[in-house]
N, C-alpha and C positions, 0 to 999 in steps of 0.2 A: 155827301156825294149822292146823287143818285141812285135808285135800284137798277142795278144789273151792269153798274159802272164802276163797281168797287175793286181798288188793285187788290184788297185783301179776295176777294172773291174768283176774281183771274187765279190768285196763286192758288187756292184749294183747289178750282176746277183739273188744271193742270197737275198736280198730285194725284187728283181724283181718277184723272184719263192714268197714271201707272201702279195706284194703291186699291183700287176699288174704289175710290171716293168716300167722303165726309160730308161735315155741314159747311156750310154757306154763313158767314158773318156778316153784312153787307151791313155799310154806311150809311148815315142819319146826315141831315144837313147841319151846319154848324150854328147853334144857340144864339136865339136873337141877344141883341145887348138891352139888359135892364132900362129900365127909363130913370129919368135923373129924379130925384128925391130930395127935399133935404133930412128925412129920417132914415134913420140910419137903415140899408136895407135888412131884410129877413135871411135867415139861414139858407133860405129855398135859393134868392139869389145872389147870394153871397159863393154858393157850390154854381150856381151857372155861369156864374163872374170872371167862375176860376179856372173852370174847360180851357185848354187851350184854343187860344183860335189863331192866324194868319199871323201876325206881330210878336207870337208867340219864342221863336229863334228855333233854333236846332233843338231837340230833346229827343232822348232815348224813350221807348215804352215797351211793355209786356205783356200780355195776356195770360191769363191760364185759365183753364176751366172752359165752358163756353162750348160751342163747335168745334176749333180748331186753336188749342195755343200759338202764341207765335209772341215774335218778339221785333223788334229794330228800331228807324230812325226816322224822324219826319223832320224838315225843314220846310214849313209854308210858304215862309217869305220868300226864299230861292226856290221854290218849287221840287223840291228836292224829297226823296223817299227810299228807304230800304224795308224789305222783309225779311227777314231768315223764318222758316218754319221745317219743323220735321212730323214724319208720319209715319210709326213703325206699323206694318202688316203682323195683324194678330194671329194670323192662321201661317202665313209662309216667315216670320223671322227678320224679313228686312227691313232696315231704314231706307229710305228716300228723306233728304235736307234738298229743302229749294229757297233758293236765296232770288228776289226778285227787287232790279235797282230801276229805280226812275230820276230822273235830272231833265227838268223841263219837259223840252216834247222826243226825247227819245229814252227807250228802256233796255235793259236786259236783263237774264237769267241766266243761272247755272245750278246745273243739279247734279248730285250724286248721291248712286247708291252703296248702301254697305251692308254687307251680309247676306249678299244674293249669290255667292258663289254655287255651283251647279243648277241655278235654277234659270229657265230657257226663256226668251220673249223680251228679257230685259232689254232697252234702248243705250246702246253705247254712244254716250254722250262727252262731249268736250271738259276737260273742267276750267277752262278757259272762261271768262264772263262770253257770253252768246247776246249780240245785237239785235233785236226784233226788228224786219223789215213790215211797217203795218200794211204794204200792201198784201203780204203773204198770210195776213190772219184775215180768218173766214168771217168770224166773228167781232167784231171791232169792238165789242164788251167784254168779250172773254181773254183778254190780254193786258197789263200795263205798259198802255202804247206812249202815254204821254201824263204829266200831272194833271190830275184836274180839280183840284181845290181840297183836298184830306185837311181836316186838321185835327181831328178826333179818333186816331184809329182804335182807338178801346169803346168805342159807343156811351162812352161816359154820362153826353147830354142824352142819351134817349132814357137813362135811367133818371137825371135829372126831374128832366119834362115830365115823367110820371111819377114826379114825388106824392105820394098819399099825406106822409107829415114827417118833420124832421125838425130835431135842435140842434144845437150847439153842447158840445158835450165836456169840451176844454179848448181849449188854447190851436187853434186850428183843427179841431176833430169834430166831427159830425155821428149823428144817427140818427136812424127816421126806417121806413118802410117807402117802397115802390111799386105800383102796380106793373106786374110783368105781362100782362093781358095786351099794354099798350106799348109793347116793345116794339110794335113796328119791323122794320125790315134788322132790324140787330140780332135780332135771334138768340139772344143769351140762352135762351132753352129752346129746345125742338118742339113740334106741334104737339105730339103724343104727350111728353112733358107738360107742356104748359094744360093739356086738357087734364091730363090726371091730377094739375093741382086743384082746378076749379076755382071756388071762390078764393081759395088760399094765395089764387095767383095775384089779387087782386090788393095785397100788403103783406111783402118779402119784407124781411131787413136788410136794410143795408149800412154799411160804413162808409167814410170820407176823410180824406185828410188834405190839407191845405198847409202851404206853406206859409213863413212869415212874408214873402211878398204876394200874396194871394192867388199863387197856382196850385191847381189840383195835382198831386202828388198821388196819390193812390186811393182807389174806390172799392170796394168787397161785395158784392153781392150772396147770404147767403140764402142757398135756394132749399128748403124741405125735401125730404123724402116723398116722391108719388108715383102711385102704380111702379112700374119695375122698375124706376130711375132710383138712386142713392141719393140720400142728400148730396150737395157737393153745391162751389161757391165757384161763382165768377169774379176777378180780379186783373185789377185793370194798375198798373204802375207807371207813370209817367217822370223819369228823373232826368236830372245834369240839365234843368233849362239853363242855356250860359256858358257850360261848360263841354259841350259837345259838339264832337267835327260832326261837321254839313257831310250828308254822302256825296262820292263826286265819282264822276266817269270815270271808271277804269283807265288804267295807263295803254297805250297803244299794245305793247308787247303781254298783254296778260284780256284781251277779247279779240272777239272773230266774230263774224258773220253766222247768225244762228245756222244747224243744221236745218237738212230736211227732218230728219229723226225729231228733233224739238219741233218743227211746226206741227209736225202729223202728231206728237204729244201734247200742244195745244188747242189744235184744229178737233178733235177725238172728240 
């Protein structure tokens, strides 16, 4: 996807307009395909083989670590997308969960807080799914108004792309090192991070696993300790290709037409 068209990036913005805000994860275009061979390919593209892309079907995925965890559903082929993410406020106590659904070219949200009882300014919001009208968003990037080509929401191929060197380690598993310098708009670490790693950023390890029909299944990024950051690992799990319901529009009786309160929460 684009920079500045990512629906994962819509839903933190919107979080961010009621938590203080976070990081920004933002989408890679989807891996070109190998060229045909007749030797058998190398590990390198054997992991970009595996990314999902569009023919991909329904599958569940997860993030953790990173900017902002999150987790849900992508169907390419139907055009089809869920988010669920949460964001607990470190200082005041509460959750905010924002769930954001896309199906073709219309989307919705629904958010709710928990644990903000006495505290003032909260937005009382529907728990109803909320239809976004895109004429009413200011910003036509800062919302998931419609699908527009996701097929990687774990940024999978942008660690790909900047394999330094990797094997085969068993029986669908990989390891290798990644240059994180070339992470592009994925952001697995923030600026500060990436500069206190310096050259270190330049061969992380990382992990891979692939299934026996050759999808990637779950990636590990682990990142070092630098300047005030912790170590700590980005992961990425993509499961149930096959076995997973397609998201789908709400039933009539369970959404509404978003409030004004949700647009001035994403318009903010």
């Amino acid at each position: 996807m684009n920079v500045r068209k990512t629906r994962l990036a819509a839903a933190l913005l919107a979080v961010g307009a009621l938590a203080g805000g976070c990081g920004i994860a933002e989408s890679v275009t989807t891996p070109t395909a190998t060229p045909a061979s007749s030797a058998p390919p190398e590990p390198r593209e054997q992991l970009l083989d595996a990314v999902p892309g569009a023919t991909a079907g329904a599958f569940a995925f997860r993030i953790e670590g990173g900017t902002q965890p999150m987790r849900g559903v992508l169907d390419a082929a139907n055009k089809r997308l869920r988010i669920d993410l949460a964001h607990k406020d470190p200082e005041l106590g509460f959750t905010i969960t924002m769930n954001f659904l896309v199906v073709q070219e219309r989307s919705w949200i629904k958010v709710a807080v928990k644990g903000a009882e006495g505290l003032t300014g909260m937005p009382d919001l529907p728990k109803k799914w909320m239809s976004l009208d895109p004429d009413k968003i200011k910003d036509k990037d800062a919302a998931p108004l419609a699908y527009d080509g996701e097929t990687d929401p774990g940024e999978v191929g942008a660690v790909l792309r900047a394999i330094v060197d990797v094997k085969q380690t068993g029986t669908g598993k990989y390891a290798g090192t990644t240059d994180l310098s070339r992470q592009g708009e994925a952001e697995i670490v923030d600026e500060a991070t990436l500069a206190a790693l310096g050259d270190r950023a330049e061969a992380v390890p990382f992990e891979a696993t692939v299934d026996g029909q050759g999808r990637l299944t779950s990636m590990i990024v682990r990142i070092p300790a630098a300047g005030k950051a912790k170590a700590s690992r980005y992961e990425v799990t993509y499961d149930g290709y096959g076995s997973t319901d397609s998201p789908s529009e709400p039933a009539a009786d369970k959404q509404q037409p978003a409030t004004e309160e949700a647009y001035e929460m994403v318009n903010s």
